[in-house]
C-alpha positions as CSV (number, residue, x, y, z in Angstrom):
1,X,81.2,78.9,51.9
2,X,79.3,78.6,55.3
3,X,81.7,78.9,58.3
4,X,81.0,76.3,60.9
5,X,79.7,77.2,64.4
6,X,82.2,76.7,66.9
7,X,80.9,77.2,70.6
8,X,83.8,77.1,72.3
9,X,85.0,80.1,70.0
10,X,82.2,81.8,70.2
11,X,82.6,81.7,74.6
12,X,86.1,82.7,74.6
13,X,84.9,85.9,72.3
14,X,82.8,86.8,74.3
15,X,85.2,86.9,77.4
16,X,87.2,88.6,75.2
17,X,84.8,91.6,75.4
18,X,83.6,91.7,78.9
19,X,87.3,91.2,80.6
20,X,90.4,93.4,81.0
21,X,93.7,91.8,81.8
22,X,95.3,92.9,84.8
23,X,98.7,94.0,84.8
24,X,100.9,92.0,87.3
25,X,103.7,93.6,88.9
26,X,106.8,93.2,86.2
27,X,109.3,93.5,88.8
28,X,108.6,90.1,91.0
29,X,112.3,88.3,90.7
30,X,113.3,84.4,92.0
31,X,115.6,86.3,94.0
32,X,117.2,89.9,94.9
33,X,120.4,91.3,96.0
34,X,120.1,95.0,96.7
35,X,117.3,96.7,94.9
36,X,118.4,94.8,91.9
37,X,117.3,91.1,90.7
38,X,120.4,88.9,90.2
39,X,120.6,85.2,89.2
40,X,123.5,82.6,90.0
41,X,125.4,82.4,86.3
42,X,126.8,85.3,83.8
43,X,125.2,84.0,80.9
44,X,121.3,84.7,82.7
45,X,122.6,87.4,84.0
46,X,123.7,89.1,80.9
47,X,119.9,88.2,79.5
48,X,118.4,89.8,83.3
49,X,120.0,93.1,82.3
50,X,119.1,93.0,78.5
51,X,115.4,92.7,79.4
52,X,114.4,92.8,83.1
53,X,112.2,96.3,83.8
54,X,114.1,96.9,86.8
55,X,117.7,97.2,85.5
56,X,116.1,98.6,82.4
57,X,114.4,101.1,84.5
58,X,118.0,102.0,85.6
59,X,119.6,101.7,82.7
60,X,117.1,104.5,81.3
61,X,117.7,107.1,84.2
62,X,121.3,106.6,84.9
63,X,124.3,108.5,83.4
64,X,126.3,106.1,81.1
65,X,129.8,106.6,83.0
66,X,127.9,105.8,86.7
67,X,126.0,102.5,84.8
68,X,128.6,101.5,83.4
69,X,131.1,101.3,86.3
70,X,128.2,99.8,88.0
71,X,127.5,97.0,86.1
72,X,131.2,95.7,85.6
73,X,131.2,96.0,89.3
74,X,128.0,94.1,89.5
75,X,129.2,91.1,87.0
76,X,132.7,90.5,88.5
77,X,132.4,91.1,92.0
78,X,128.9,89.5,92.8
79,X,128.8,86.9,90.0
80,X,132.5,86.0,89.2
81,X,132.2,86.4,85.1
82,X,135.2,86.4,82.7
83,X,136.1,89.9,82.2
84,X,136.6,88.7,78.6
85,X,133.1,87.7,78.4
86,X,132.1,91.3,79.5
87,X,133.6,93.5,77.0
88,X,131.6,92.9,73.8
89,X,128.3,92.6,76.2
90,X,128.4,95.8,77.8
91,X,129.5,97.4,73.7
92,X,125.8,95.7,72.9
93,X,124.3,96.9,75.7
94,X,125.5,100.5,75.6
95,X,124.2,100.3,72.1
96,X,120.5,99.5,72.9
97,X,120.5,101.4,76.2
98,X,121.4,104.9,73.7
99,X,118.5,103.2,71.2
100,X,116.0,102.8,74.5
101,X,117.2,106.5,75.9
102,X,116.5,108.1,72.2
103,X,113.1,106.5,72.1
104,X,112.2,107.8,75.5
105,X,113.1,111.3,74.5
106,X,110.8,111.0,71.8
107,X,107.9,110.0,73.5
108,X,108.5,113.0,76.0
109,X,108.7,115.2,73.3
110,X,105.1,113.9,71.5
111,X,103.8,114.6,75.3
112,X,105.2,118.5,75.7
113,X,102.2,120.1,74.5
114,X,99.4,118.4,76.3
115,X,101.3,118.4,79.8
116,X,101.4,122.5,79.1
117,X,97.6,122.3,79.4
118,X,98.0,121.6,83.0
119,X,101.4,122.6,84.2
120,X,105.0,123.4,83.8
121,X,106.8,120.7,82.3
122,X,109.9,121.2,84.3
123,X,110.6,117.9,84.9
124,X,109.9,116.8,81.1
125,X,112.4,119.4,79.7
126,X,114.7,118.2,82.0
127,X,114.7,114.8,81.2
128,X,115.0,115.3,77.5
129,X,118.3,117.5,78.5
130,X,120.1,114.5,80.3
131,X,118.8,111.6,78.1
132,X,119.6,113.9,74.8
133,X,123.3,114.4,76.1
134,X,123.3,110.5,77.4
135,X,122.4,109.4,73.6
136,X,124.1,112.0,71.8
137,X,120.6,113.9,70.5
138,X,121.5,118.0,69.6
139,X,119.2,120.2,70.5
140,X,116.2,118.2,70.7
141,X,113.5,121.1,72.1
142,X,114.5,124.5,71.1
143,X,114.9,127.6,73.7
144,X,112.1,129.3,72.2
145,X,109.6,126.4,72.4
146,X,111.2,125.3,76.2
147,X,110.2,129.2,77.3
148,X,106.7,129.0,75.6
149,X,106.0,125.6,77.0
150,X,106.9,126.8,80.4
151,X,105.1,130.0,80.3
152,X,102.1,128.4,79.0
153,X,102.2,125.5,81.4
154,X,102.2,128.2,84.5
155,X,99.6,129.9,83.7
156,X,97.4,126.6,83.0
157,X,98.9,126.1,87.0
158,X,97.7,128.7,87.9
159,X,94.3,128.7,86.5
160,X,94.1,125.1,88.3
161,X,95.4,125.2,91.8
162,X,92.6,126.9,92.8
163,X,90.3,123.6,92.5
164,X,92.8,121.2,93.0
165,X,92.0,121.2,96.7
166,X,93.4,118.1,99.2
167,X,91.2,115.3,99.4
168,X,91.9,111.6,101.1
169,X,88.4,109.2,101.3
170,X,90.8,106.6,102.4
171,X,89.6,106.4,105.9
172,X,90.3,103.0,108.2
173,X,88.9,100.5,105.7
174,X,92.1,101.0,103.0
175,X,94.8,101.0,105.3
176,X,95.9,97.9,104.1
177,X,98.0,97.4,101.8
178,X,96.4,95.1,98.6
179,X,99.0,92.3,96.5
180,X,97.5,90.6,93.6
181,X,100.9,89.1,93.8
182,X,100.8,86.7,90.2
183,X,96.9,86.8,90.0
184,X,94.9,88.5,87.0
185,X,92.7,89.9,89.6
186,X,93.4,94.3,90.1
187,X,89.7,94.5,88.9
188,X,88.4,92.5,92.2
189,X,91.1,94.5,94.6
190,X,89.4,97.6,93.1
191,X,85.8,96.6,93.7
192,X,86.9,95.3,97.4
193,X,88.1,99.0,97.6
194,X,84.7,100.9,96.3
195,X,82.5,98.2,98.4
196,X,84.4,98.2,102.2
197,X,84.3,101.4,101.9
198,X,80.1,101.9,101.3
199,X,79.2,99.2,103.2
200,X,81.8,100.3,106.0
201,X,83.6,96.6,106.5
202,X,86.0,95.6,104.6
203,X,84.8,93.1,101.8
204,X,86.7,89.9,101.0
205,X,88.3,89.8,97.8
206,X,88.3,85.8,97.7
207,X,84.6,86.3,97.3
208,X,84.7,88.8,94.5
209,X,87.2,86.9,92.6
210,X,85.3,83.3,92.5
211,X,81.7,85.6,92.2
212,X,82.7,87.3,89.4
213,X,84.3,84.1,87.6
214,X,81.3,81.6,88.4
215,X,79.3,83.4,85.3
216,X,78.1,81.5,82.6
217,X,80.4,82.3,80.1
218,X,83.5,81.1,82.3
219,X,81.9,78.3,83.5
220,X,81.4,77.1,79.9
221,X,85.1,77.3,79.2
222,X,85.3,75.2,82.3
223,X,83.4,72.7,81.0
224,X,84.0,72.6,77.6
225,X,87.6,73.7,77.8
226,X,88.4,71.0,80.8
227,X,89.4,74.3,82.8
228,X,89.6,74.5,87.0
229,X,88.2,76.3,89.2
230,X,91.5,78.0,89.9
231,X,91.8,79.3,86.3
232,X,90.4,81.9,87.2
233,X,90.4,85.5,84.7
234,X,90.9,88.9,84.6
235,X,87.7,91.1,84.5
236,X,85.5,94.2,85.3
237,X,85.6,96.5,88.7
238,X,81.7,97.4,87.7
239,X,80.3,93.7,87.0
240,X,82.6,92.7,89.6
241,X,80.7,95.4,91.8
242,X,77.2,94.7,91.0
243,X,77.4,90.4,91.0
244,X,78.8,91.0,94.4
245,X,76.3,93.3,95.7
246,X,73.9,91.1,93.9
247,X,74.7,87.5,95.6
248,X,75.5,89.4,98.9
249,X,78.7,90.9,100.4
250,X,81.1,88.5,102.1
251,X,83.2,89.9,105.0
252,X,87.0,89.8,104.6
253,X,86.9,88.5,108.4
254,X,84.6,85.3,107.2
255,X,87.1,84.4,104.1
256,X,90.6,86.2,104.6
257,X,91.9,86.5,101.4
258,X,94.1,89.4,101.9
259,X,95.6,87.7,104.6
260,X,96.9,84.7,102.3
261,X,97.7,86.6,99.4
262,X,99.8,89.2,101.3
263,X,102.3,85.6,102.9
264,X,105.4,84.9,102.1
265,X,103.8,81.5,101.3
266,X,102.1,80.5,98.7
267,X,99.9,82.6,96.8
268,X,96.1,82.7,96.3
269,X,96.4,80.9,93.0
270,X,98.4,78.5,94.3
271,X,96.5,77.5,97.1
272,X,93.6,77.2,95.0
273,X,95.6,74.9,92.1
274,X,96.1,72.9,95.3
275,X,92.3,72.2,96.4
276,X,91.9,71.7,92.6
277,X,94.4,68.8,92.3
278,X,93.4,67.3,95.1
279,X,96.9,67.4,96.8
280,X,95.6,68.2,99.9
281,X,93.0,66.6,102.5
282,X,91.9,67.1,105.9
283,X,93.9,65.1,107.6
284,X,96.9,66.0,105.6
285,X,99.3,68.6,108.4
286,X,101.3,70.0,105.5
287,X,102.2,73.6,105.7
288,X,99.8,73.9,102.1
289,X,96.9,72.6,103.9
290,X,97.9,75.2,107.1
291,X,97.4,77.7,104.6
292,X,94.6,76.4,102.8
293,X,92.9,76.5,106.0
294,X,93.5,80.1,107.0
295,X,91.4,80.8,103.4
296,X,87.8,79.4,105.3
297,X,88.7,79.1,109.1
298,X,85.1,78.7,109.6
299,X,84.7,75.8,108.3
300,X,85.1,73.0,111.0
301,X,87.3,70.4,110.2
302,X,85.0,67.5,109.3
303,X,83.1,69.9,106.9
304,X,86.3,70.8,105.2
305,X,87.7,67.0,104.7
306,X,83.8,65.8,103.0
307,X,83.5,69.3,101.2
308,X,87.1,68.3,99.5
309,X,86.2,64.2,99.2
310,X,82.9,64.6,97.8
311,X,83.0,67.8,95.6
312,X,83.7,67.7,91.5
313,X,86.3,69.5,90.5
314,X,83.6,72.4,88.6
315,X,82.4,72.9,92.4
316,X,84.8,72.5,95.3
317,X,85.9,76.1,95.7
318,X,82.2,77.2,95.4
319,X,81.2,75.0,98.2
320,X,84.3,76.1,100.5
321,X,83.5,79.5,99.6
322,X,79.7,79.9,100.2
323,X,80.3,77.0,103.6
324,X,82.8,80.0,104.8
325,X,80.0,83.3,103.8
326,X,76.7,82.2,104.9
327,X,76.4,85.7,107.0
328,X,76.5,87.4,103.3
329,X,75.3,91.0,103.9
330,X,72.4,91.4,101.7
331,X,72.3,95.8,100.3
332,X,71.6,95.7,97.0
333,X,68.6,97.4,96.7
334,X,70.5,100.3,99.1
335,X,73.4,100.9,96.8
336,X,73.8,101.5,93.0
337,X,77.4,100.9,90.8
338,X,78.0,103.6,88.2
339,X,80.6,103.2,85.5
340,X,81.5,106.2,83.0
341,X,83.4,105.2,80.2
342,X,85.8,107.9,78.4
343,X,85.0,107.2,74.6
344,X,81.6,106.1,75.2
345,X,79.9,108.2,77.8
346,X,82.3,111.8,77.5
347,X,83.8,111.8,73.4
348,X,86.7,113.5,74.4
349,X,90.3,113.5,75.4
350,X,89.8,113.4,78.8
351,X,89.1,117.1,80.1
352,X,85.3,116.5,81.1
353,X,86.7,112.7,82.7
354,X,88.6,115.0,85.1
355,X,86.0,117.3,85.8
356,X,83.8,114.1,86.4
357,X,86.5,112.5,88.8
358,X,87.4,115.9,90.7
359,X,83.5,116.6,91.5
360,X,83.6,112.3,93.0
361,X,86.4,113.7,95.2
362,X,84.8,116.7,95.8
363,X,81.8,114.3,97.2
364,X,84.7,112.1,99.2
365,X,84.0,109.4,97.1
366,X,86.4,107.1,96.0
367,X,87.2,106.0,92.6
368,X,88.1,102.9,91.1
369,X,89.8,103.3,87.4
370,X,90.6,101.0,84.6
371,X,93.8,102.9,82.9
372,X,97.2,101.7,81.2
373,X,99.6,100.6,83.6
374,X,102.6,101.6,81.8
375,X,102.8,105.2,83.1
376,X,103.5,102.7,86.3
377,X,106.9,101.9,85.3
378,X,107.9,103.7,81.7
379,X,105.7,107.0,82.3
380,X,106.3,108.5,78.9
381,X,106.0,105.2,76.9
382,X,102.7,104.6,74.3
383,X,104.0,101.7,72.4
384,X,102.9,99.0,75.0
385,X,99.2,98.8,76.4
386,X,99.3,96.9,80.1
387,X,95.6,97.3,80.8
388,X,94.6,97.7,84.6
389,X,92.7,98.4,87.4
390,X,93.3,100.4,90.3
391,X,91.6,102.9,92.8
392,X,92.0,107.0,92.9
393,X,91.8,107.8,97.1
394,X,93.1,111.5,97.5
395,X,94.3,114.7,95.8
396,X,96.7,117.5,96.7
397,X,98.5,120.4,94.7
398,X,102.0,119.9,94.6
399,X,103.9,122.9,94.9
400,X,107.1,122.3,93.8
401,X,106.1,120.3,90.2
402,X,103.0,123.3,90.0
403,X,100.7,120.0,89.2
404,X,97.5,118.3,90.6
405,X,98.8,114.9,91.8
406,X,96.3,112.3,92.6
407,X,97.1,108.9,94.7
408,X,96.4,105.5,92.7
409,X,96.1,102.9,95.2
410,X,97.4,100.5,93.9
411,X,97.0,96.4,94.2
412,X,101.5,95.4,93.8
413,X,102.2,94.7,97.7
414,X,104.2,97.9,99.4
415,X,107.4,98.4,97.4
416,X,108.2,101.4,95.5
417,X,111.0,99.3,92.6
418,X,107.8,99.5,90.4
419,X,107.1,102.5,89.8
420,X,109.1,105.5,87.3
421,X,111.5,107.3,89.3
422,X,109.7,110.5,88.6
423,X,106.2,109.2,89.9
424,X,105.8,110.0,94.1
425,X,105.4,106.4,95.1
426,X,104.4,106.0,99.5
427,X,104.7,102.5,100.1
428,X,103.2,101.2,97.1
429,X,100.4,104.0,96.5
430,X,101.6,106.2,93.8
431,X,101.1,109.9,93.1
432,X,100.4,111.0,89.4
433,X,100.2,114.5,87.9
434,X,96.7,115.4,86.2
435,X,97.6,115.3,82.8
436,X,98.6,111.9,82.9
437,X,95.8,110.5,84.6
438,X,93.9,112.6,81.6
439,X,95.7,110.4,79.2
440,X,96.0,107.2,80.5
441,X,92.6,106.4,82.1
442,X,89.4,105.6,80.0
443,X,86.8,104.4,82.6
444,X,86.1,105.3,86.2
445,X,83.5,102.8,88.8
446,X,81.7,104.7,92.0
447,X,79.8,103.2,94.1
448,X,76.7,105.4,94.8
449,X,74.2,105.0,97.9
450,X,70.5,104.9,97.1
């Protein structure tokens, strides 16, 4: 039996294969009180705790007596529940919480031997100590193993510290701080990163992001799929790279995306749903069109109102775009994108990736990286895959942990709620040990000058 043909199948598979997703930040709430999300009635509130990462990142790390206490403070005092109501929750609760803190212990324990390759796994043993008294686990990592590990895992230090020498290539162009807010879009943050910094100005990411998702096999699913302009995908820091570098860099000052996304207003997608819709037009003062004018502020007025009247919906954010960059900075034929993939380019586990991304350092260049986010917020955890993109900008040994930490600058606005409490986060860049960068990244994108 012949299968039929089926095109708009066929496009979807293949931006299947040339796309990652990017991992949003899990922890953006309706609203906050504390550190904590909290929402108006028990009954979503019981569900919050049950499943949001940020109480469950505390639920994980916290002694049972202290989180207990905590939460039947939490669920009278701030949201007025029946204390009758409470009771058989927090017995369900406790329940899952040992479940979760079991599970976490395992995964630590898989990762013992491979962190020993690279340091003293201190902090690992002393996880598994708390968690296995929290959920009731006896003696889950014998003396004898504990005192091997650790004696193996200092001499690896040791051995290392040597080469682990301090590096930042951050330099005035990544100062900022990037916020893909609810936008698919880490791999375009990453390439802005690699690109501002060779060409020496920063790079709008605006431009990469509606570049990158004007090829052929998006546009079809435009077309055929009655898609907008605003649906716009995940994708690739290296053909994000090159199709920039290849239509012409566009200055973040010429079309300020960084300065939209990074408002308390609405976000880039947003905005862009907006112009797609229609809801807007020139002569329309609404705060949306304020802000929808800050995205091209050099496009006089009267250009903007006939771009928006007389565009199709398949072209009016190209026109406002390339209206807003017609200074693109033409270097193509002076800079080159390299990509080395782990599996494909290295067949190995990782050791010869680190050697690759030390020596890029070495050469004070920085490093964009396509990795698993979940060492973001569960570092131990392997049963969920958040793929994402991101950018290495320094190195340092660190002393105390006898490990080679390197900084991911990352693209989740400034806040540190994100990240695992055992990570070294600096206002929303976050410092991770060698061995887990070895195991949790599998491509790396440079930017190299011909």
């Amino acid at each position: 039996m012949k299968t039929k043909f089926n095109l708009l199948t066929f496009s979807a598979q293949i931006f299947a294969l040339t796309a990652i997703s990017c991992s949003t930040n899990p922890f953006r709430s309706p609203s906050s009180e504390g550190n904590l999300p909290v929402y108006a009635d028990c009954d979503t509130q019981f569900s919050v705790i049950r499943t949001d990462p940020a109480w469950q990142k505390e639920l994980l790390y916290t002694p049972p007596s202290e989180m207990k206490k905590r939460l039947q403070n939490h669920l009278t005092d701030k949201r007025h529940c029946d204390p009758a109501v409470i009771s058989p929750f927090m017995s369900r609760l406790e329940a899952e919480t040992r479940t979760r803190q079991q599970e976490n212990v395992a995964h630590i324990r898989d990762e013992l031997s491979a962190i020993a390759k690279y340091r003293p796994p201190l902090r690992e043993l002393k996880l598994i100590e708390q968690q296995s008294q929290y959920s009731q686990i006896t003696d889950p990592v014998p003396a004898s193993e504990k005192a091997e590990l650790v004696s193996l895992g200092t001499r690896a230090a040791r051995e290392r510290k040597a080469a682990c020498t301090s590096v930042d290539v951050r330099g005035p162009m990544l100062q900022h701080m990037n916020n893909q807010k609810d936008g698919p879009w880490c791999y375009a943050y990453a390439a802005s990163d690699l690109l501002s910094v060779a060409l020496g100005e920063r790079v709008s990411v605006f431009d990469i992001i509606n570049n990158y998702n004007n090829r052929l096999e998006y546009k079809f699913q435009q077309i055929v799929g009655g898609k907008d302009e605003s649906d716009l995908h995940g994708g690739s820091v290296t053909r994000a790279a090159t199709r920039a570098l290849k239509k012409g860099l566009c200055l973040e000052s010429d079309l300020p995306s960084l300065k939209v996304t990074d408002s308390e207003g609405k976000t880039l997608k947003g905005l862009l749903q907006l112009i797609d819709e229609r809801k807007v037009t020139a002569t329309d003062f609404s705060d949306e069109l304020n802000q929808i004018r800050e995205l091209f502020p050099n496009i006089e007025e009267e250009d903007f109102e006939k771009i928006l009247k007389k565009s199709g919906r398949m072209k009016r954010v190209d026109r406002l775009v390339d209206a807003s960059c017609k200074k693109r900075i033409h270097v193509e034929k002076d800079f080159a994108v390299r990509r080395v993939d782990l599996e494909k380019d290295l067949h190995d586990e990782g050791e010869r990736m680190m050697q690759e991304l030390d020596q890029l350092l070495n050469q004070q260049q920085i490093v964009a990286i396509d990795y698993d986010a979940t060492i973001l917020h569960e570092a131990y955890n392997h049963d969920r895959i958040r793929r994402h993109a991101s950018s290495i900008v320094a190195r340092t040994w660190n002393e105390k942990a006898q490990s080679c930490d390197y900084l991911v600058r990352n693209s989740w606005g400034s806040g540190c709620l994100e990240y695992d409490p055992g990570l070294g986060c600096e206002k929303g860049n976050v410092w991770i040990s060698a061995d887990m960068i070895r195991r949790t990244v599998y491509r790396l994108t440079t930017i190299h000058s011909n």
